[in-house]
MIDOSE-1310 file (N, C-alpha, C; in nm, 2 decimals, decimal comma, always signed):
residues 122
xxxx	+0,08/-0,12/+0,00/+0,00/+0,00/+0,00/+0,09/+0,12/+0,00; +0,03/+0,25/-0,08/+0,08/+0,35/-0,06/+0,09/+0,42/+0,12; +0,20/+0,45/+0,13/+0,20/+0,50/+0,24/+0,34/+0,63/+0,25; +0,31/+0,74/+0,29/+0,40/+0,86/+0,31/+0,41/+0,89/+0,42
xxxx	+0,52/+0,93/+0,49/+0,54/+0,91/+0,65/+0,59/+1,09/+0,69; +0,56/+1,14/+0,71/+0,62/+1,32/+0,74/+0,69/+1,30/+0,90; +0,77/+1,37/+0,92/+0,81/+1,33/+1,02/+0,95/+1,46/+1,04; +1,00/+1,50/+1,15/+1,11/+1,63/+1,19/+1,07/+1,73/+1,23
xxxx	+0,93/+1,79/+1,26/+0,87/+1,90/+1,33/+0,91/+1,89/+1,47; +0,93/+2,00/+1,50/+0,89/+2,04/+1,69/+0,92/+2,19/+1,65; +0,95/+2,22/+1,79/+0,94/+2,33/+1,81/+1,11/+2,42/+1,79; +1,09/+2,52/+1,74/+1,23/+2,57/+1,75/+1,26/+2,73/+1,72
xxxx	+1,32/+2,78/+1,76/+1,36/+2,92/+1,81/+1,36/+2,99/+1,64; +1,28/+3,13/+1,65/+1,36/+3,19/+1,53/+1,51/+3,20/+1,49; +1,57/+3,23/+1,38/+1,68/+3,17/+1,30/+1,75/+3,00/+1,32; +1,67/+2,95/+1,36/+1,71/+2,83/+1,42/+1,66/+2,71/+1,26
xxxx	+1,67/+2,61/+1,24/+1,64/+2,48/+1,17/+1,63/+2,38/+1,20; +1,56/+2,32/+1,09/+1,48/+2,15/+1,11/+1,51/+2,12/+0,98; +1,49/+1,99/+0,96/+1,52/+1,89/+0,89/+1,39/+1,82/+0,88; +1,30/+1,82/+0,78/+1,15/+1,75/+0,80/+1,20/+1,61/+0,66
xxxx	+1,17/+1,50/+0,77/+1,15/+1,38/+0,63/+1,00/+1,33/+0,58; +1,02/+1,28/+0,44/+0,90/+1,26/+0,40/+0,91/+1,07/+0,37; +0,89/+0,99/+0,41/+0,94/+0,84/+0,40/+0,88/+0,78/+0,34; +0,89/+0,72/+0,18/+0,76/+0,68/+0,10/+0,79/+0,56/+0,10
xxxx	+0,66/+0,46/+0,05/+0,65/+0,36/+0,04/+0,59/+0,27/-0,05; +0,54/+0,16/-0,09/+0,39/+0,13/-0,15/+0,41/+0,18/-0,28; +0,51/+0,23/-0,36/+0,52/+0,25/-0,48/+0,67/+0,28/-0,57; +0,65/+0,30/-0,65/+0,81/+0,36/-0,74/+0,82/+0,47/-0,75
xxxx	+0,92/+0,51/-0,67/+0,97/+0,63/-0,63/+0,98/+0,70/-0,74; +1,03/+0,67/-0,81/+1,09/+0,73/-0,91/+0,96/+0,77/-1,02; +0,88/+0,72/-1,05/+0,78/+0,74/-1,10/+0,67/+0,88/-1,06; +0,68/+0,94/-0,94/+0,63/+1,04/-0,86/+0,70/+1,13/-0,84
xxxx	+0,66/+1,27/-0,81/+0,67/+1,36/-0,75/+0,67/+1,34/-0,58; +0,72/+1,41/-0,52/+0,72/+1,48/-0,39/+0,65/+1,62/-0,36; +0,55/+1,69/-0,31/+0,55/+1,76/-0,28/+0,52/+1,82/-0,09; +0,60/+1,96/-0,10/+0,55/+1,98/+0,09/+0,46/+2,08/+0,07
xxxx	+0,40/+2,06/+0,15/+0,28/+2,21/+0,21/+0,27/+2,19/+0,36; +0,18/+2,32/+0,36/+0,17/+2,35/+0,48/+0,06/+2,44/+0,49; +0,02/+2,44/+0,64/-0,07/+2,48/+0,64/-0,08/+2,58/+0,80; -0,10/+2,66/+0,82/-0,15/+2,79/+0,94/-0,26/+2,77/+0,95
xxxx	-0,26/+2,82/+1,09/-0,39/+2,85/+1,13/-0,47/+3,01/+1,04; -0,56/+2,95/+1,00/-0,65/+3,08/+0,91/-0,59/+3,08/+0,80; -0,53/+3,00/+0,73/-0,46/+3,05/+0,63/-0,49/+2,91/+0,52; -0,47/+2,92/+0,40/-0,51/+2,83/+0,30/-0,36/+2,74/+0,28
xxxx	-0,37/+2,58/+0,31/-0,25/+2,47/+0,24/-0,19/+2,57/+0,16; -0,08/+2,53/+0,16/+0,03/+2,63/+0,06/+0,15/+2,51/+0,05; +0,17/+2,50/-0,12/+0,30/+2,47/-0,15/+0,41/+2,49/-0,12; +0,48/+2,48/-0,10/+0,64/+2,51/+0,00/+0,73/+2,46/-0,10
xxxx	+0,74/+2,30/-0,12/+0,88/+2,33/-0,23/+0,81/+2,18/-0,28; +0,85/+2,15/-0,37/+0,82/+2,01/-0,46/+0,94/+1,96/-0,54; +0,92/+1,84/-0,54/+1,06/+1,74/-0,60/+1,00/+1,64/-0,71; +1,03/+1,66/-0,81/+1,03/+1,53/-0,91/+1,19/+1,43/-0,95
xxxx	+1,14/+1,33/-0,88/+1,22/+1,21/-0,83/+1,29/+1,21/-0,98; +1,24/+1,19/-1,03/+1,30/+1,12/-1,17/+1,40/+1,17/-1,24; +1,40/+1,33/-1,23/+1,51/+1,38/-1,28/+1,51/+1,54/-1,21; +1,53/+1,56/-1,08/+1,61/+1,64/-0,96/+1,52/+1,76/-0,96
xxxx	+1,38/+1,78/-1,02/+1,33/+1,92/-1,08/+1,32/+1,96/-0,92; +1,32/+2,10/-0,92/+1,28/+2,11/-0,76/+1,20/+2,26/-0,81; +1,13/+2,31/-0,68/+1,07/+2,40/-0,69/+1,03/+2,48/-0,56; +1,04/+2,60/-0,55/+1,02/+2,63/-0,37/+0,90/+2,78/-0,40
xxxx	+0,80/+2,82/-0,33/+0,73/+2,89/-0,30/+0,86/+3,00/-0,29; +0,81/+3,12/-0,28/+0,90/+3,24/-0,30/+0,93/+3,30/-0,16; +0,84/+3,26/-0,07/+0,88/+3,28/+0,07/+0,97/+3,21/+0,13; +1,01/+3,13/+0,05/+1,12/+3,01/+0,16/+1,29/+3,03/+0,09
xxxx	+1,24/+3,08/-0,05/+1,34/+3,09/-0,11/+1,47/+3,13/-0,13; +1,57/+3,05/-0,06/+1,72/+3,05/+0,01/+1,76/+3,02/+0,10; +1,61/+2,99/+0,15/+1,62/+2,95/+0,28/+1,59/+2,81/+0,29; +1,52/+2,75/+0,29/+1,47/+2,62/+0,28/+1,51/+2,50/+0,15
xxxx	+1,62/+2,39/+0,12/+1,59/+2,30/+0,04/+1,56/+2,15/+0,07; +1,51/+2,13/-0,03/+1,42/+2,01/-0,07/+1,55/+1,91/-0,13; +1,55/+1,80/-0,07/+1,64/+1,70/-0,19/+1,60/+1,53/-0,17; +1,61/+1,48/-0,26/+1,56/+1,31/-0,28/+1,66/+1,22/-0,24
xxxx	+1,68/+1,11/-0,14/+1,77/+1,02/-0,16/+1,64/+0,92/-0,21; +1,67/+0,90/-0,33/+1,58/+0,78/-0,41/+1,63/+0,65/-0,34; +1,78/+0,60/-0,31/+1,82/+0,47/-0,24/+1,72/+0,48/-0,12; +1,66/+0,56/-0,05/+1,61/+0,53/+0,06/+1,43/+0,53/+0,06
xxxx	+1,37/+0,64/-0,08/+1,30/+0,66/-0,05/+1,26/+0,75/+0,01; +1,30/+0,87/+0,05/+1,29/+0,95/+0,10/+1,31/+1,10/+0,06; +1,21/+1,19/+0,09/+1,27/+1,33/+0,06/+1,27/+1,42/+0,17; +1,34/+1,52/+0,18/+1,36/+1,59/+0,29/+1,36/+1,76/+0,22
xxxx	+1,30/+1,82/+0,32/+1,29/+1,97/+0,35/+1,39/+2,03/+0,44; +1,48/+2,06/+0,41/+1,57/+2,15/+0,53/+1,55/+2,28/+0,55; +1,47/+2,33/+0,65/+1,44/+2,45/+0,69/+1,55/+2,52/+0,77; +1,60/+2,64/+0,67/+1,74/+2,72/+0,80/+1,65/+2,88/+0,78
xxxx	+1,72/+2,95/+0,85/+1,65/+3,06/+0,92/+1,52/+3,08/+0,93; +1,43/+2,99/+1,03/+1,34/+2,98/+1,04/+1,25/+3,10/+1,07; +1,14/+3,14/+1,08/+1,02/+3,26/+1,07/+0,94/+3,24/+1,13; +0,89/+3,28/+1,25/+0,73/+3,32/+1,26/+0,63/+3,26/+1,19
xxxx	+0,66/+3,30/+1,10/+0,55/+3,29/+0,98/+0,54/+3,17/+0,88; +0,67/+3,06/+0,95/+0,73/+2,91/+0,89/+0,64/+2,86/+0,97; +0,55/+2,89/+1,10/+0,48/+2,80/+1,19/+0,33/+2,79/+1,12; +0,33/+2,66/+1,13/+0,23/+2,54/+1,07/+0,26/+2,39/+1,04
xxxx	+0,16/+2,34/+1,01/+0,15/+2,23/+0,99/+0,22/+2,17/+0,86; +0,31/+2,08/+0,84/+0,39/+2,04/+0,70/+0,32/+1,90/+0,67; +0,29/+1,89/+0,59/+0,31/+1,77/+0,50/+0,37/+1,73/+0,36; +0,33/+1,62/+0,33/+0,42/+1,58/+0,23/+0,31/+1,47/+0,15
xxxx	+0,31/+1,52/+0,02/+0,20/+1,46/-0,07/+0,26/+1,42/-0,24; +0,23/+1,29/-0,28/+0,27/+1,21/-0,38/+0,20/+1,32/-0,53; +0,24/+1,30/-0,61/+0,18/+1,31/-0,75/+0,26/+1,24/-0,86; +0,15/+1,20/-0,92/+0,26/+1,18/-1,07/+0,33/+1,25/-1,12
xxxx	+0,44/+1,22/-1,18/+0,56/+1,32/-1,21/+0,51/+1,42/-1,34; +0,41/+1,37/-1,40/+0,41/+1,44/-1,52/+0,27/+1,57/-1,52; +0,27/+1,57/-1,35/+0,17/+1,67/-1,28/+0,19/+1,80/-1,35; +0,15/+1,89/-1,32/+0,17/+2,03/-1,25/+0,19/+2,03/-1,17
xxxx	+0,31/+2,11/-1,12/+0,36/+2,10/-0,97/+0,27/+2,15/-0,83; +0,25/+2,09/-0,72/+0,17/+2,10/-0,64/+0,01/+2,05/-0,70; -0,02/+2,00/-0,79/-0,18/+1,97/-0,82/-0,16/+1,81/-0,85; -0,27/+1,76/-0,85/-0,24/+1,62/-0,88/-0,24/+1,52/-0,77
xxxx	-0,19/+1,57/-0,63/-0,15/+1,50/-0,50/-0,26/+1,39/-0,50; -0,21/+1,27/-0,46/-0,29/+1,17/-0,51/-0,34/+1,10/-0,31; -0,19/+1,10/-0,25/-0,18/+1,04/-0,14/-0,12/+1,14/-0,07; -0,13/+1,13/+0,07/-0,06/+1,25/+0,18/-0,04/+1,16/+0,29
xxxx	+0,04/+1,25/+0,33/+0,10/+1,18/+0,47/+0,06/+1,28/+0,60; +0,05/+1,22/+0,70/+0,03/+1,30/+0,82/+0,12/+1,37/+0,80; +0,02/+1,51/+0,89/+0,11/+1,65/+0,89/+0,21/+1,65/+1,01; +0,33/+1,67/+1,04/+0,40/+1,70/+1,15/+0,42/+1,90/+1,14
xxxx	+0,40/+1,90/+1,29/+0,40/+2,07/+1,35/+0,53/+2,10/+1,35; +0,55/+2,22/+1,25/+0,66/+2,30/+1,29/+0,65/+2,42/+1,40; +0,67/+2,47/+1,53/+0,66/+2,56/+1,60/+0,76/+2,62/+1,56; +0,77/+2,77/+1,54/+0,89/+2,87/+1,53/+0,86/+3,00/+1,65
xx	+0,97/+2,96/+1,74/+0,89/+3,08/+1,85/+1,05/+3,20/+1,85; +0,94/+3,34/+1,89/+1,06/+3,43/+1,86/+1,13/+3,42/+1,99
């Protein structure tokens, strides 16, 4: 079975970082996309950064941009979000959601994984 695992949230200090994994399963990696969102309180799911496994495409919302990347180890199955100078405004909920690769980036998400909480406190 398809299964996506989110996981590296807690809580952590402005300018501080996390490391969030996404652990997939249940299918060919390499056949899919990766994407993360997130989601605030009052605020609408938002894209954050997306990965197509198959050939390294990556992609990052413009608020994160320099600050946050996304990279695949295909041997393991996994993709990861590295969050460095973290924000206020980074606090919400992350997930990590499958698409076929030949998506539009962020649409398509077929499967999701529980969200893990990022806290950013100033």
């Amino acid at each position: 079975e398809v299964q996506l695992q989110a996981s590296g949230g807690g809580l952590v200090q402005a300018g501080g970082s996390l490391r969030l994994s996404c652990s997939a399963s249940g299918f060919t990696f390499d056949d899919y996309a990766i994407g993360w969102f997130r989601q605030a309180p009052g605020k609408e799911r938002e894209g954050v950064s997306y990965i197509r496994n198959s050939d390294g495409y990556t992609l990052y919302t413009n608020s994160v941009k320099g600050r946050f990347t996304i990279s695949s180890d295909n041997a393991k199955n996994t993709v990861y979000l590295q969050m460095n100078s973290l924000k206020r405004e980074d606090t919400a909920v992350y997930f990590c959601a499958r698409s076929p690769r030949w998506s539009v980036p962020f649409f398509g998400m077929d499967y999701w994984g529980k969200g893990t909480l990022v806290t950013v406190s100033s």
